[in-house]
N, C-alpha and C positions, 0 to 999 in steps of 0.2 A: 504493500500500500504506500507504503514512504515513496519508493521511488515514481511509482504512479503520479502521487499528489506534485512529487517535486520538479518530473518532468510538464508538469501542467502548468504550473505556475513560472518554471525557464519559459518556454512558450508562453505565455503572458506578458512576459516582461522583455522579451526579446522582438514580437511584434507590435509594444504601445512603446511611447514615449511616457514618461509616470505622469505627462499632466491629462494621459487620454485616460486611464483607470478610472473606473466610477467612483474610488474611495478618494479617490485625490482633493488634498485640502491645503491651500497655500499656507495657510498658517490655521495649527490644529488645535481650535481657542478651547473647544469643550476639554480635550484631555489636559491640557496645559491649565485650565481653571482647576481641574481637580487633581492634578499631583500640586498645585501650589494647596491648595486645603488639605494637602494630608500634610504639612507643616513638616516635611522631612528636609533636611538641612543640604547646603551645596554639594558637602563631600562623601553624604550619603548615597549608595551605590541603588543605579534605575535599572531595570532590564525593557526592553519596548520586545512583546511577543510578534512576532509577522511584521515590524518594521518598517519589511524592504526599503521602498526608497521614500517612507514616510520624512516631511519636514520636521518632526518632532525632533531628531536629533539635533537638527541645526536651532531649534530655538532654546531648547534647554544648553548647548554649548554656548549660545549667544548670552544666555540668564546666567551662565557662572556654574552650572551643575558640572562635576569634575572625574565623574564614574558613571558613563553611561555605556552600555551593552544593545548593540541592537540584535535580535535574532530572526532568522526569517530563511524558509525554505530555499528560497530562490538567488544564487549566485549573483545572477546577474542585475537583480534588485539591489540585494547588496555593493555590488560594484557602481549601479546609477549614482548612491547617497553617496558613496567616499570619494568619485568624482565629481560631485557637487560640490561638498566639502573641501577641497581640494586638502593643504596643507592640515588644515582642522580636522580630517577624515583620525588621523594619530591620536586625537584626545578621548577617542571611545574605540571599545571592543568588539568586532564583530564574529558571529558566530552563523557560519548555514549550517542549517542543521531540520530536521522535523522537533518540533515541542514533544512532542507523543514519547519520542524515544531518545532523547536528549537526555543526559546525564550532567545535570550544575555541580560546576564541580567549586563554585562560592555562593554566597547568600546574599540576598535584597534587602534595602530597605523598602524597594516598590519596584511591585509588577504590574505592567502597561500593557491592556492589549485590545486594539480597536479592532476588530473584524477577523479577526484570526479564529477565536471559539467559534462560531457560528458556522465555519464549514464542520467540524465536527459533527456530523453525524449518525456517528457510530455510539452506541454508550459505552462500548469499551475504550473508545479515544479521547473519549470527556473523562473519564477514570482514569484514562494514562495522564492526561493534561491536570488533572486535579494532584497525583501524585507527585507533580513536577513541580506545581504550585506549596504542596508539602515540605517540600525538599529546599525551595530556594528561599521562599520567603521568610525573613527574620522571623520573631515573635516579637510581636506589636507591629510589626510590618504591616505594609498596604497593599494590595490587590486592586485595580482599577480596569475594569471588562466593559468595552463596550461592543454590541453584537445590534440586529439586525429584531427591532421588536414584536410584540406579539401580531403586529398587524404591518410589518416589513416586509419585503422583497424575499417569495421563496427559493429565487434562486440567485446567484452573481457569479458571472466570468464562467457560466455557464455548467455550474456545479450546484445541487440542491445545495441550501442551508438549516441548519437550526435556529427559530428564533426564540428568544428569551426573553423573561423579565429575571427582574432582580431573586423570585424565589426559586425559579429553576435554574440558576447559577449558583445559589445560595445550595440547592440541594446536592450539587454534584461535588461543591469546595468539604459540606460538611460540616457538624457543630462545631467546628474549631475556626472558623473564621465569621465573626460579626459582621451583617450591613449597616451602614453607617450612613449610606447614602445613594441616591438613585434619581436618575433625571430623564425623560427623553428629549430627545434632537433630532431635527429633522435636516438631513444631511442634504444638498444640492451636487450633483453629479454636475461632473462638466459639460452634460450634454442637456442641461436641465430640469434632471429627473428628481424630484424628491424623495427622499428613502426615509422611511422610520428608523430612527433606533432609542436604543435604551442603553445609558450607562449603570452600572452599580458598583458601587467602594466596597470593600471589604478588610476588617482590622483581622490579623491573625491575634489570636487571643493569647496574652503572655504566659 
């Protein structure tokens, strides 16, 4: 499945430019409003899940954040942001890799992830993904998910989704992580399309 998914998304990224992508956000206000409310500090370590060639990085480098990780299936995603970045590309880590079967091998103060869940599927890849979320995030750490809402888009880039609210993400993280907070957004495509989504916070309980 891993390679499956990852040769799908090489192909994604190899026939759009990132500003043709439906997810595409010049500057990504909703996630960047809520890692500044989880009050975590510059040199506290972020991971952004499915990144690619998300702006995120480049705004939290421009705010001063000093331990950013982006992860994300696709090479060549990964390759778009660090040549954007150009010199700047060196002050974060980048990992390809799949979430599902990725092994952290450090811990978060926060995990970011806009549209990455929501292809999940499967329940056994939201179990692997919740595992991963075990593993990296600190205690009292943050979680920040945002996915595709109960009344969202069932498919994107031509793959079924899952859509959520805050208590069917809450179900798969598990009693050990609190919501703290939940918003939806209605997201514009660059082709004009509106999409629903829903964010939800989540505190790992210390």
């Amino acid at each position: 499945m891993t390679i499956a998914r990852q040769a799908h998304w090489e192909h994604i990224y190899e026939t759009k430019a990132d500003r043709e992508v439906s997810w595409f956000e010049e500057r990504p206000a909703v996630s960047l409003d809520l890692i500044h409310a989880a009050g975590i500090g510059l040199s506290d370590p972020i991971i952004d899940i499915g990144g690619g060639a998300s702006r995120l990085v480049d705004a939290l480098l421009d705010e001063g954040f000093a331990s950013i990780t982006v992860l994300d299936l696709s090479e060549k995603a990964l390759a778009t942001a660090r040549a954007r970045l150009r010199s700047k590309s060196g002050q974060a880590a980048w990992i390809a890799a799949d979430v599902t079967t990725w092994e952290p091998s450090e811990t978060y103060a926060l995990w970011h992830d806009r549209a990455a869940f929501h292809f999940l599927t499967e329940a056994s890849d939201r179990r692997a993904y919740a595992e991963r979320v075990a593993k990296a995030v600190r205690p009292a750490g943050h979680v920040v998910i945002g996915t595709f809402a109960l009344d969202g888009p069932e498919r994107c880039s031509g793959l079924p989704v899952q859509r959520h609210d805050a208590a069917s993400i809450g179900a798969v993280f598990g009693a050990g992580f609190a919501l703290y907070d939940s918003r939806r957004y209605d997201h514009v495509t660059p082709s004009g399309v509106t999409q629903h989504f829903q964010f939800s916070c989540f505190r790992r309980k210390p």
